[in-house]
C-alpha positions in Angstrom: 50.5 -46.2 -14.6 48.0 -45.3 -17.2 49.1 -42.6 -18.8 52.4 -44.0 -19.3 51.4 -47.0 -21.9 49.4 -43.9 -24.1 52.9 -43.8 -26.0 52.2 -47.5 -26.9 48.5 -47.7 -27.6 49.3 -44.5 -29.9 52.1 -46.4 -32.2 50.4 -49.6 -32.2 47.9 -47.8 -33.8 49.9 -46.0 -35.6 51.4 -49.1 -37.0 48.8 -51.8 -37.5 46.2 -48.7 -39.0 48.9 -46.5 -41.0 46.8 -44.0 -39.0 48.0 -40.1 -39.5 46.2 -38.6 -36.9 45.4 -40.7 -33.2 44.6 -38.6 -30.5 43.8 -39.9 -26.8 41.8 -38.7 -23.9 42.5 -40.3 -21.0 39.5 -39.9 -18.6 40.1 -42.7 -16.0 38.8 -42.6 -12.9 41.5 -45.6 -12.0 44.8 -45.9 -11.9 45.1 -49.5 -13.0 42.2 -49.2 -15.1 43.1 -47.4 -18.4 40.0 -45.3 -19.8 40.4 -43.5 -23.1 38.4 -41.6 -25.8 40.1 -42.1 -29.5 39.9 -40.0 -32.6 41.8 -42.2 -35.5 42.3 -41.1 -39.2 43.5 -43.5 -41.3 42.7 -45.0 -44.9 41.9 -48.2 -43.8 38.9 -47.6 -42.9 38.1 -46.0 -46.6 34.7 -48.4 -47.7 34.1 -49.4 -43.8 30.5 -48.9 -41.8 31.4 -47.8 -38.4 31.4 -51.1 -36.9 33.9 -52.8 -39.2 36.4 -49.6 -38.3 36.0 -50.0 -34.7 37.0 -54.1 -35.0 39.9 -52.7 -36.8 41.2 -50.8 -34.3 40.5 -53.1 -31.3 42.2 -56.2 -33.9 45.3 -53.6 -33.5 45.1 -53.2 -30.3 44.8 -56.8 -29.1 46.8 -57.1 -25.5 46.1 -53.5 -24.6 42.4 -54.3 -24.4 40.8 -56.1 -21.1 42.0 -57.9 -19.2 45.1 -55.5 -20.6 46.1 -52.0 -19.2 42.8 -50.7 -21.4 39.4 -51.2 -19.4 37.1 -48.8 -21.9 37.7 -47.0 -25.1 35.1 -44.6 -26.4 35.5 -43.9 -30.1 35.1 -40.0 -30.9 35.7 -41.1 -34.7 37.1 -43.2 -36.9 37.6 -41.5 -40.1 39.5 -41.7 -43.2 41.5 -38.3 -44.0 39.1 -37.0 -46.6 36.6 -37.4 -44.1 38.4 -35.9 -41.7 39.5 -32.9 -44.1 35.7 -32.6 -44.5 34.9 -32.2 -40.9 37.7 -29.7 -40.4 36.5 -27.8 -43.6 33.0 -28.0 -42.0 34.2 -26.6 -38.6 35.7 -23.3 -40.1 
């Protein structure tokens, strides 16, 4: 059950965040209980601490979240694609 609503989280990210990249983990331990790790790039978190990015993305994921299909998310990052760019630039 879980891994098939990944497709959904993913574009309702993809939608509500014009994200470029989103890439899930899903490390659950449950099947009814959804437990995934994001990394998000998009530009709408350019000018955003941490914390306002993270609202953002659980604002555009709304019914997913509990009592939804999505019992923890763990953010890896939410960047913005220079800052992502930066990191990949960083790893090579």
């Amino acid at each position: 059950m879980t891994t098939d609503i990944l497709p959904a989280v993913k574009a309702a990210l993809q939608n509500a965040l014009s994200a470029t990249i989103v890439d899930l983990v899903d490390f659950s331990d449950n099947p009814d209980a959804l437990k995934i790790e994001l990394y998000i790039v998009s530009d709408a978190f350019e000018g955003k601490n941490t914390l306002a990015r993270q609202r953002l993305v659980y604002a555009a994921l709304g019914s997913f979240m509990d009592p939804g299909p999505i019992h923890a998310l763990t953010f890896k990052k939410c960047a913005t694609l220079a800052e992502h760019s930066r990191l990949q630039k960083d790893l090579k």
